[in-house]
Structure formats: C-alpha cells, structure tokens
N, C-alpha and C positions, 0 to 999 in steps of 0.2 A: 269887441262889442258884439253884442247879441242881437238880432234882427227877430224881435216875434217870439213868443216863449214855444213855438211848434220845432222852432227853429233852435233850441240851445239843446247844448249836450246830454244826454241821455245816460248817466255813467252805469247804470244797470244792463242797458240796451249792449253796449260794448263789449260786460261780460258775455252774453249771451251770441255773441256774434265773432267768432276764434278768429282772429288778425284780422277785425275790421277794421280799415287804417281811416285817422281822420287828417281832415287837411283843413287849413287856415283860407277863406280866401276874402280879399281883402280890394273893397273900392269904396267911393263915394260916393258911387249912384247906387240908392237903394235896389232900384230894379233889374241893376245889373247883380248883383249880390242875390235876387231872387231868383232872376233865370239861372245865375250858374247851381245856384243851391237847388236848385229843381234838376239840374242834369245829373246830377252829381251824386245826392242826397240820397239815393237806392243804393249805392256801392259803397260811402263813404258816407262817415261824422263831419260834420261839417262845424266848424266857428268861422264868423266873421267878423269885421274890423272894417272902419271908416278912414281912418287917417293913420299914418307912418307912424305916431306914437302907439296909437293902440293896436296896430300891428305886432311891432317888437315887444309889448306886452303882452300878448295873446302867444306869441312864440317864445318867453322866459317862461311862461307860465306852464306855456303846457310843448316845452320843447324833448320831453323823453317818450312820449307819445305819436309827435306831430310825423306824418309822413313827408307831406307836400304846403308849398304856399301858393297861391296864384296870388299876381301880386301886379294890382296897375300903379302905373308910374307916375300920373297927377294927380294927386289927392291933396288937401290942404293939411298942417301940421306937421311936416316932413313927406318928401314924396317915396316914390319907389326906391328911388338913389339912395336915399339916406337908409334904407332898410336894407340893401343889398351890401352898402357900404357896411353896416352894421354888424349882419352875420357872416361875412367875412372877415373882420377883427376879432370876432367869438370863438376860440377853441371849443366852447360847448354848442355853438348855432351854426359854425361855417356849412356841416355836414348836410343841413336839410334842404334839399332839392329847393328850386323858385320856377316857375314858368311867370313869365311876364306876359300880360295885356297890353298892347302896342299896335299900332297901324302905321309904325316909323321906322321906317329903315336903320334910320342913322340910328334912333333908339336901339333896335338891334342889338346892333355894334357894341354901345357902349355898355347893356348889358350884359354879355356877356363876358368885357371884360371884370365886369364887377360880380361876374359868378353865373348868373344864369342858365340855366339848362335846357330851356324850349321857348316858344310863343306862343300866345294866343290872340290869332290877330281881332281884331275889333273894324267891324260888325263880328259876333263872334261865329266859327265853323259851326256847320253841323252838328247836336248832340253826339253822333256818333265817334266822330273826329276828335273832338273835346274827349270822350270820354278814353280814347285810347290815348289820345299825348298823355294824361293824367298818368294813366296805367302805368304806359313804357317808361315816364319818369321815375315813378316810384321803383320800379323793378329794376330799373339799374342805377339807382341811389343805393339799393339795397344791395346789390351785388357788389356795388363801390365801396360801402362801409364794410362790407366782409371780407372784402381783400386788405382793405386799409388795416382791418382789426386785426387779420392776419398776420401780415406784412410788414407790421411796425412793431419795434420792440417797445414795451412800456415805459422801462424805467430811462432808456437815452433817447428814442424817438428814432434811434435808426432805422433802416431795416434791418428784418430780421433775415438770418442764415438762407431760410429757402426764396423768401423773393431777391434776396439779393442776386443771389445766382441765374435764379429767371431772368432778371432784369441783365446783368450780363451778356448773358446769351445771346438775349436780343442784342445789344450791342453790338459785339462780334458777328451779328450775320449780318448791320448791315453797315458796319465799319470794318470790312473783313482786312483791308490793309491799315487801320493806323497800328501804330506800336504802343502795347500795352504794359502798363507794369501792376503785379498782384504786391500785394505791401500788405505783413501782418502787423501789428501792436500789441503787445503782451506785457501785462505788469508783474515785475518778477515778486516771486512769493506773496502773489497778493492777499492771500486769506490770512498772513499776518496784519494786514490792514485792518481787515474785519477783528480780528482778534484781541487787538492793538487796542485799536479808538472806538470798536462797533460798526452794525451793521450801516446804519445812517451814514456814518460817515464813508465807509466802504461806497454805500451808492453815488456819494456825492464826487468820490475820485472817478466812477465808472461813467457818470455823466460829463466831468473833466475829460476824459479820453475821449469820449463820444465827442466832445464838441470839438476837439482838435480834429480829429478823423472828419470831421462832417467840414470843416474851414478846409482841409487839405483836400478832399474831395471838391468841395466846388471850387478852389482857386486852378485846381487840377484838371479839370473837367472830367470829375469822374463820380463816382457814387461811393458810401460807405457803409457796412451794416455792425453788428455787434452780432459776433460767430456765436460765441459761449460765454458765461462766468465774465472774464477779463481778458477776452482777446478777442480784437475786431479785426476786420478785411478792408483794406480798401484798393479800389481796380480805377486806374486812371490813368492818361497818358504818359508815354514814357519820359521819364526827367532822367536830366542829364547828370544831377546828384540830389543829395538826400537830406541837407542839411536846415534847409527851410521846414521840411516834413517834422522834421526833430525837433526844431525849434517854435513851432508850432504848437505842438503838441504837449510840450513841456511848456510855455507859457501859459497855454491854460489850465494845468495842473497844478504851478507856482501860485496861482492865487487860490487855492486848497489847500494846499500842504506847501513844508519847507521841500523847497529845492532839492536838499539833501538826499530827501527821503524819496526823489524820483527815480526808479530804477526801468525802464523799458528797455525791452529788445524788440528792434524793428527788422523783422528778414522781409527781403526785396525780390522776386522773384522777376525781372525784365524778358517778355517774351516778345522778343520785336519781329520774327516770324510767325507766331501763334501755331511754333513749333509740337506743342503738347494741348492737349483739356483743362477746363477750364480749371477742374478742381485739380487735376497736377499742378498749375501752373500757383496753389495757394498751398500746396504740399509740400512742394519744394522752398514757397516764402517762409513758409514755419520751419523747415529743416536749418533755411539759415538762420532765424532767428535764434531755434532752439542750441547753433554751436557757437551762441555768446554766453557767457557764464551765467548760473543765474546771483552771483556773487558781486557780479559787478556793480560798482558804486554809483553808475553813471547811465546816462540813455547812449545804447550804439545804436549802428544799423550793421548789419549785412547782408551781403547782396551773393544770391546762389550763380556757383562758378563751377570749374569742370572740377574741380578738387572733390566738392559737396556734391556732385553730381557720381563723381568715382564710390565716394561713401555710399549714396543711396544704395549705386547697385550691387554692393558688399555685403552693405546690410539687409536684402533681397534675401541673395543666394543665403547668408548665415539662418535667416527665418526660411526659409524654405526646407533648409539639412536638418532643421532640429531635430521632425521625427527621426528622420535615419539615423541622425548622430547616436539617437535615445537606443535603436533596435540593434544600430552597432557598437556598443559600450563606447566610443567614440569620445564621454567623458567620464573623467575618474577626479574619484574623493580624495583631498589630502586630508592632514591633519595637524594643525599647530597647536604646540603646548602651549597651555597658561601652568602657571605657576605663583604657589600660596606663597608670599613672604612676608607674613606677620610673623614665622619663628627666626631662629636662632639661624635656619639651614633652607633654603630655597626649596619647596617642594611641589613636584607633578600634581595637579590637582583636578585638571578636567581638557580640553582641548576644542578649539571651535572648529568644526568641519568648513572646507574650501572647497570649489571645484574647478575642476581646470578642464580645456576642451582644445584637444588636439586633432585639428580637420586634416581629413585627408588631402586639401590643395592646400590651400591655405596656412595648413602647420598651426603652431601653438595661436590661439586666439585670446586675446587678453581677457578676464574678466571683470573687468571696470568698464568693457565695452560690451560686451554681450550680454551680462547682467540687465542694464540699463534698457540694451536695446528689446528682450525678450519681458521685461517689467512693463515698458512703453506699449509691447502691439501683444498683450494678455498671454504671452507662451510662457510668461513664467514660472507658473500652478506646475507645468508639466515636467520639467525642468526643477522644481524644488521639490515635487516628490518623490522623484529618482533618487534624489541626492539623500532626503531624507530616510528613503528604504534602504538606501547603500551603506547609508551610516548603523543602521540600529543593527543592519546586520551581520555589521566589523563589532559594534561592543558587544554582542551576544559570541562571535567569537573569541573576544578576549576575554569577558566570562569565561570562556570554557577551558581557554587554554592557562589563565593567570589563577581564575578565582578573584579576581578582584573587578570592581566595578568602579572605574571613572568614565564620570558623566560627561558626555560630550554636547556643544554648542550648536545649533543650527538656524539660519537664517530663515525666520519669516516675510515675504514682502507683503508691500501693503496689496498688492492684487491676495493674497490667502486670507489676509485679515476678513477680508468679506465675502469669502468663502464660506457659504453654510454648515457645510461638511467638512471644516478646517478639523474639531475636536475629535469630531468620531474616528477620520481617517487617522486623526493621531494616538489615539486610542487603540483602534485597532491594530495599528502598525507596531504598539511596543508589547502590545499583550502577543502579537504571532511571534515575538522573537522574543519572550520568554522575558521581557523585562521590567520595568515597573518608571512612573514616572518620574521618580529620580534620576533617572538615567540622561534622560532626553532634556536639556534647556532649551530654549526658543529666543532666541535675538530680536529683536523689533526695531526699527531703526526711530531716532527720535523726531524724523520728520511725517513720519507716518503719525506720530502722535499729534504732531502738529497739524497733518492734513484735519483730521475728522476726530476730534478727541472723545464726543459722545461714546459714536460706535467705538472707537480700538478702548477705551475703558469698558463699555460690555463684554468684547470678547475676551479682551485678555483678563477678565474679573471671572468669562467661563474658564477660559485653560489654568489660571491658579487652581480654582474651587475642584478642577480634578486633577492638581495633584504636580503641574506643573510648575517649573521658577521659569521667570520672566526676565530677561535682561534686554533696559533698554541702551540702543547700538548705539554706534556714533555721535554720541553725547556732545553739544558743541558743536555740531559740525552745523545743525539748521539755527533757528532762530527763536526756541520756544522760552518762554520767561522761565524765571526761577522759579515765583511762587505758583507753577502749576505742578513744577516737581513735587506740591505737596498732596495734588490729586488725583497724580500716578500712581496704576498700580506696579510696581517694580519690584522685584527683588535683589536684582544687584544691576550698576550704571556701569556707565562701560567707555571712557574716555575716547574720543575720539584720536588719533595719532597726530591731528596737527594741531595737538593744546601740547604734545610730550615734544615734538619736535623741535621744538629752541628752548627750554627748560635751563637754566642757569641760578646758581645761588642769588639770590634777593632779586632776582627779576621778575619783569611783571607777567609774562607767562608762567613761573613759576609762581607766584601768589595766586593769580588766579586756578590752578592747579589745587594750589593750599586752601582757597572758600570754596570749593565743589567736594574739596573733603572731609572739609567740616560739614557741609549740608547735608553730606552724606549720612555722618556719625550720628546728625539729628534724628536725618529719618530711618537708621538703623538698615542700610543697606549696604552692600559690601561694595568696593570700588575694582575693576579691573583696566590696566592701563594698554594701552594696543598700540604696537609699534615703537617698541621700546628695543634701544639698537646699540647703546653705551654703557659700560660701568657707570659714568658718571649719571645718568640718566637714574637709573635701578636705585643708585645710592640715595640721589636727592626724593625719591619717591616713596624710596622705605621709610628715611627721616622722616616723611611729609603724612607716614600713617598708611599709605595704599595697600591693599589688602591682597590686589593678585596682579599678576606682568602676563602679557603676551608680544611676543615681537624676537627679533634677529639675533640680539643678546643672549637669549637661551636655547631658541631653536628657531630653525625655519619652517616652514610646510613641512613635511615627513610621509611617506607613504604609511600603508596600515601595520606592514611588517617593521618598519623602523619607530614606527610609535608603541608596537606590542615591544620592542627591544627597551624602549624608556620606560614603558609598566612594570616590567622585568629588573630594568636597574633600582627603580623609582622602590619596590616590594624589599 
C-alpha cells in the first residue's frame, strides 16, 4: 500500500541515484509509517503496507529490488508471524533481511526463530540509531548473499569446492580431536551419461549424488560439496564401515536410473590422528577411489592403506626423475611390427613405436603405470615428445641405410590433443629429419574421442588436412557408440587386444570381431589387430577379412637394429 502519492516510488528518481536501496516498511498506524518514512526517506525508497497480506504483496512484487523490511508484528489480515513464516518458505523471499518493531521480549525470541535479524523497539530509538540498525542490516545481508552466491553450487545446492574447505577448516580448529573421515564419490565414465541420454539427464543423475552426499552428511554429522563435474567430497565423523554410505547413495540414484547402470567408486581417506592437511587427506580418498576399476559393474568403496600409501610415494619419486630420466636417456624406443595380411604371404608393413623406462633404483618400470601416471599430473607432453623425436629419427636412419620407408605408429595422449602447437611441432619434427607425413602415423586412443568429440574431430581434421593418417587406438576398450564411428575422422581402427584374446570359431567374441569389420569395410578404413599371440588367432582373423596383425605371434618389441634386420629381410 502506498501512503500519499509524495510517498510512492519514484522509478526515475532510482535511476538517478546508483544503489539507492529501497525498503518495504510495514504497520497499521499510519503515523507510524510517516515517522519512519521521514527517518528514512533521505537514504532509501521507501513502500509501505498496512497489513500481512499487502506486505507479502509489496515483497513478490518488488522482491529483486527490495533491500530491507521493517516489519511490526500486530497488524490485522495476517500479522508479522505470518510474514516471517512466509519468507522463510520462499526460496525466492527467505533472503531479504526483516528487523521487527517490538517492545516484547518474548516477541524477540520468537522472531528470530522465524528469521529476524534485528529490532526496533517501540517507542521507536533515535533517528540516528534507526538509521544505522537499517544500514548494518542491509550490509550484511549483502555480504550474506555473496557468500551464499559463492558458496553454493547451482546445479546440487551443495557447496562448492572452496567453502567447503573453509568450512572444514574451521571445523578441525575447533574439534581438533574428533576422528575424521575425507570420502570421495565419483561416477565412473560419466560423460557417457551425458552422451548417452543428454545433458538434462546427466544433471538430474549429478543432483541424485548430490542428495545422497548431503543425506550422508547430515546422518554423518558432517558437510558435503560437489568438487567438479561428477565428483563430490564429503568430511564427516569417522564410521566404523562404509556400507550405509553406499547404500545411500545408490538409492537415490535408483529412482533415476536402472540400478544397473550405477557405477561409483567411493575412496575413504579415515584420518583419526589429523595425521596430514586437509586436502591430503581428500588426495589420498581419491587415490583410493581412483585404484577401483573404472570397469567396474557395481558401486565399491575403498579405503587408503599403507599399500596405497607405498604407491603415492613411488609415484612421487617416478614424477620427480622424469626430467633426469629425459637428460639421461634413461628411456628407449622399441619397436613392434605390424604386418599386412590381406596377401598370399604375411608382410612387414609399418611398426608402432613403444617405450620402455629403465630407472636407475627402481629397474625396468612398467608402462601401463607410468604412462597413466605422467598423462594424470600433465608430464606426458614431455615424455611423448622425446619419444616422438627418437623415432623419426630411427626412420630417417633406415632411410638411409635400406632406402626404404616404413611408416611408423606413435601414440598421441589426449593431454597433446589440446596442445596448440601439437601440428607445427609435428611438422617441424618430420621436415628436420628429412621426411614427409607419410612416415609418421599418430594413434589416438578411443576414449579420448569419447572425452571431448568436438574438439579431437577439430584437431585430428587439422593433422589429416596436412598430410597425416590417423589411427583410432584401442578400439573397444572404452564405451563409444557405433554410430559415431560414422563421424570420425579415422583412417584406419585398431582393435583393442582384449576383443582378440578369446576369439574362437563361431563364438561371440569372434562375431563381434566379424561386425566391426564389416563397419569397417563400410566406412573404407583398414582394420589392425593388436595382440595377436596364436596361429589359430592370425588364421580366424585373416578368414574374418582383417587387414594388418600386431602382437607375439610375429614379433615382440625389437630394438631399432633388430627391426633395421626385419626391413632388411622384409626388402
């Protein structure tokens, strides 16, 4: 309600006045409604209201605006109570500050349990008094919603990553002995969700988590936030096991999705000395999580032990040697044959480059571990350049020494794909050794395509356009549908070794062997099989149309001089 047209809103006036804030304020004695609109009315827009209903209408109306309410508690048509009750049920109204007019204690009380944030007692203070409670409410309503807007993630309502950890903090100074446990949740390959069903859907599983995490949290007594993407933190008293957690949290994803399709890994980090910081102690919950498969059919947990503790600092020391390994040749290039057997006679045809990294403590280091772990923490750029300069400049020797040129294979990771300077460096690298881009293939692995399919069809549509073949890797091994293979750019697919490794006449690993190479034949790309270890293997594969073999059966890894000796036989 409006009191006096001297007295209604001015929408001009506002422009002209940068964050002049307005405030609602609201009685049933007119003259109280005038003295405060005269205290007031220099610093602030004022609307007014008579009763509890045209209250809450003056505050829907003009709630994106509204700073402040003063707001007396008898009025006839709904009192104060029903107005405080109000905007507290409102996710669009809770936020706007209320000082209440009161001369009752006990009133007080009870409003601030229904939200209140100051008083104005009646007879009222001082203009001056009045005019500062005003103030200091506004200014830290203000500061309240900029934390809150901060603070909370949109789409789950958790918090987010950095207050979560503030909020810890405090915790731990001033519960410095309870026992705490760090607990990640991570959904395995989730961006096939998105992929799958879409983005909507994808949110609707990421808010599923969210509420499990947030039910586990408070039965916990702890807090939850949502880290990144699809993995959340939760820090809560230490539990004695983990299976209510699990269970938890997969219930409310069961009414989303089929059961089936629930894959979580839960790492559990229990620091019941508050042995390490904070965020080690969420470093070590994701290390365990990260050594559950991401294959797995089902939701685990585990929980970091001294095993995964020995690992960390293994793989410490392994990322710390890298440069040295690099300065002291420390790793060398093999070399495995593929081999063309669409003829008559199995023939040498190209070879895909391997490395192998033999540490001075340590000894030979596997690379199904190192690989992973230097892809993981971005040392792998460094690490696949070497290799790639090692190589071009073993075929520029067998150039020299055969006259013949077989192309060799080298592994791109998805950290190069987003590499700016991926083309030119490789550009550069085959023109200094004298070669041309037939030489050099580039492997891609197919979960790479799966991550980000926009960008890796941009860059691998740049490395075709100069001159390079594409082969995508481990074919099978991730999750990507059929009919995208038809908006790949590829030059030839590249079976992963565990579609070849049970292969049997009329079996079903071998039929499906046989429809990836018919898709193949469609999209006119050539098929190479990897890890291919038997006669009977080779045989069923040639029947079945496959176009090249790599694996044990013909050769193993080879140094540079024993693969110059097979160019040699091969000529």
């Amino acid at each position: 309600m409006t009191v006096g047209n001297a007295w209604s809103l001015d929408i001009k006036a506002k422009h002209e006045h940068d964050f002049r804030r307005t405030i609602l304020i609201v009685d049933d004695e007119p003259v109280n409604l005038r003295l405060l609109g005269n205290i007031l009315g220099g610093e602030y827009d004022t609307l007014y209201a008579q009763t509890g209903e045209e209250a809450l209408n003056e505050i829907r109306n003009h709630k994106d605006f509204l700073s402040l309410v003063l707001l007396d508690l008898y009025m006839p048509k709904g009192n104060g109570y029903m107005v405080l009750d109000a905007l507290r049920e409102s996710e669009d109204l809770r936020n706007i500050p209320v000082i209440v007019f009161t001369a009752e204690k006990n009133a007080e009380v009870e409003s601030l349990k229904k939200g209140a944030v100051d008083f104005l007692n009646k007879p009222y203070d001082s203009p001056e008094v009045i005019r500062a409670r005003v103030s200091r409410a506004i200014e830290l309503s203000i500061g309240s919603n900029i934390i809150g807007a901060t603070g909370i993630d949109k789409l789950t309502g958790l918090m987010t990553r950095e207050y979560f950890f503030q909020y810890c903090h405090e915790y731990d100074k001033f519960h410095p002995d309870q026992e705490v446990d760090a607990i990640v949740v991570n959904f395995s390959k989730f961006h096939l969700v998105n992929e799958l069903y879409g983005r909507s859907f994808g949110d609707k599983v990421l808010q599923g988590i969210a509420d499990g995490a947030r039910t586990v949290a408070r039965a916990c007594g702890g807090v939850a936030c949502r880290h990144n993407a699809d993995c959340f933190y939760i820090y809560v008293e230490h539990q004695e096991d983990y299976d209510q957690i699990v269970q938890t949290v997969d219930e409310k994803l069961s009414s989303i999705m089929n059961s089936s399709d629930v894959h979580l890994r839960i790492g559990v980090y229990p620091d019941i000395y508050h042995s390490v910081n904070l965020e080690q102690r969420f470093d070590r919950a994701i290390q365990a999580s990260n050594s559950i498969s991401r294959n797995s059919n089902q939701t685990l947990v585990a929980v970091y032990d001294n095993r995964m503790h020995e690992k960390e600092l293994y793989e410490a020391r392994l990322l710390g040697d890298i440069e040295k390994a690099l300065l002291e040749n420390q790793f060398n290039v093999v070399f495995q044959p593929k081999y063309d057997i669409t003829g008559d006679k199995p023939k040498l045809c190209s070879a895909e480059v391997l490395i192998r990294w033999k540490h001075p403590e340590f000894g030979f280091v596997r690379p199904d571990f190192f690989i992973p772990l230097f892809e993981e923490n971005g040392r792998i750029k460094e690490l696949d350049r070497y290799v790639w300069r090692e190589a071009a400049r073993q075929v520029k020797r067998w150039k020299d020494m055969y006259g013949a040129s077989i192309p060799i294979s080298v592994n791109v990771s998805r950290v190069d794909i987003f590499d700016p300077d991926l083309l030119e460096f490789l550009k550069e690298m085959v023109a200094e050794n004298g070669l041309t881009t037939e030489d050099i293939h580039l492997e891609i692995t197919e979960t790479a395509y799966t991550d980000s399919v926009t960008t890796i069809i941009e860059v691998v549509n740049s490395l075709r356009d100069a001159g390079f073949k594409v082969e995508m890797d481990d074919f099978g091994k991730g999750y990507s549908s059929l009919n995208m293979l038809t908006s790949l750019p590829i030059d030839a697919l590249k079976l992963d070794m565990a579609f070849i490794k049970d292969i049997a006449e009329n079996n079903k690993e071998m039929s499906m062997v046989e429809f990836i190479l018919e898709i193949a034949r469609f999209l006119k790309v050539p098929v190479i099989a990897e890890g291919v270890e038997s006669q009977e293997q080779f045989l069923l594969l040639k029947k079945a149309g496959c176009d090249i073999i790599q694996g044990y059966y013909f050769s193993k890894p080879v140094t540079a001089s024993e693969f110059g000796r097979l160019i040699e036989k091969n000529a």
